[in-house]
N, C-alpha and C positions, 0 to 999 in steps of 0.2 A: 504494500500500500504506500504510495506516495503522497505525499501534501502539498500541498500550491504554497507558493510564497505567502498569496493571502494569510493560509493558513498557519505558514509558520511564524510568521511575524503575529497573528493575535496571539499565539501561545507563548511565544517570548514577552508577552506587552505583558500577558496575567501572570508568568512566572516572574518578571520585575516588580509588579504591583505585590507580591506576594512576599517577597525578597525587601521590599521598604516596609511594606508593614512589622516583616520580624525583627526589623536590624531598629525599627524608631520603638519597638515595647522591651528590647535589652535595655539593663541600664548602662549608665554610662558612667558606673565607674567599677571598681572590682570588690569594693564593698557598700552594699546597696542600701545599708543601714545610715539613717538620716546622723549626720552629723559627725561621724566616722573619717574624713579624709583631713588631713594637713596634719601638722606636726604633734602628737600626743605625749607628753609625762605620764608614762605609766605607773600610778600609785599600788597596786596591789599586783600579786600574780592571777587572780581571777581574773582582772579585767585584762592584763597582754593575754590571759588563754580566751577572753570575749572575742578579742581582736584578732588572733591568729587562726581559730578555730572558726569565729563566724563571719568574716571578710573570705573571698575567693584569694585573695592576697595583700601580703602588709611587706613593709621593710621595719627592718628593727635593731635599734643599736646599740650595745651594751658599752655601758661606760663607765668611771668613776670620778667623782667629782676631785682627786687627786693628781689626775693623768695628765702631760702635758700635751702628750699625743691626742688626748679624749677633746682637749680643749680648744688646741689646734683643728681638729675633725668638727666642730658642734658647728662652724659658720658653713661649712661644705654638705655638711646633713643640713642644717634651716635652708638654704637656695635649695636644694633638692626639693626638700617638703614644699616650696613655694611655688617651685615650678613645674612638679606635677602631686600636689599634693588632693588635687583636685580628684585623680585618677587610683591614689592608690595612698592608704594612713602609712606616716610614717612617725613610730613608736620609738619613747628613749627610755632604756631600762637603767637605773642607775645601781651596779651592783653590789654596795654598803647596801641602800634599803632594803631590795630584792635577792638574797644569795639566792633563795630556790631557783630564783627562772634564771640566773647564768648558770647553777647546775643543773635546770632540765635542758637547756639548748646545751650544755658540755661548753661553755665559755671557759677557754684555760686564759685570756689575757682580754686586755681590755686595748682600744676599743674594737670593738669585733663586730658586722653587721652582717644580717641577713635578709636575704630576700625568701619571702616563706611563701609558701602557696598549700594553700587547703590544711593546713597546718603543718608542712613541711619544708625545712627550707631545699631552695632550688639552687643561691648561691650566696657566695659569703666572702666580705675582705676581712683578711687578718690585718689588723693594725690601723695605722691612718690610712686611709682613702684620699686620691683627690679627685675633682670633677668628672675628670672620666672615667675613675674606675666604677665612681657610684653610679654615674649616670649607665653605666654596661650593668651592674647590676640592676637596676629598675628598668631596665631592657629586658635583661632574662628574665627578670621575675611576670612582668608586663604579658610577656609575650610564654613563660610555660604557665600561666593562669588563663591566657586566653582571652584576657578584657579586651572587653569592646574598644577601649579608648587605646591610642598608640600614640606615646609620646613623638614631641618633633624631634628629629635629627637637630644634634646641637646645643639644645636647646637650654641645658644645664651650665652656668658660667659663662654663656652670651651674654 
């Protein structure tokens, strides 16, 4: 059986229409929960396991308020949360307050960050980070969680 052009051009026209309707009811970030995205102090271990567990994906950074390294890293994590905080929470566990959640993620140094998805991480800088190592992180994280939204090339430290 063959089709006429007619006819394959209406079936393409209702497969587009069907294709915007499912891409406009995703949402549009990787965690869908109101108020969830940009830069979070995580006070307890309940709430990083809210965030890791019920986001499709988080970034997450462990640190001590003693570090120089940590201290150095905190202006490089904040532009990150700024410029795609939009897309995906980015969480600072500080590990004086929290030991349990650097010993459940196996944090042996500080500052250590991960990109987690479903509640696993997918990747991780040991030590300081700069703009583009974070930025490749919240790429892979971005992109093995699957969200809808894809950060811009660059776009980190521009």
């Amino acid at each position: 059986m063959s089709l006429t052009q007619e006819e394959v051009r209406a079936l393409l026209e209702k497969v587009k229409e069907r294709l915007i309707k499912e891409a406009a009811s995703r949402p549009k970030t990787c965690c869908p929960q109101k108020g969830r995205g940009g830069l979070k102090e995580v006070k307890s271990l309940e709430e990083l396991l809210s965030y890791v567990e019920g986001c499709n994906a988080a970034i997450v950074t462990f640190y001590s308020p003693t570090c120089p390294y940590c201290r150095a890293f905190a202006p490089v994590y904040a532009e990150a949360a700024r410029v795609y905080g939009d897309m995906i929470p980015f969480l600072r566990v500080n590990t004086w307050r929290l030991p349990e959640a650097a010993h459940l993620f196996n944090v042996m140094g500080v500052p250590m960050t991960f990109g987690i998805v479903k509640g696993r991480p997918v990747a991780v800088i040991y030590g300081y980070g700069d703009y583009g190592q974070l930025e490749e992180l919240v790429r892979k994280t971005l992109e093995a969680a699957r969200c809808p939204a894809t950060p811009p090339t660059g776009a980190l430290g521009a």
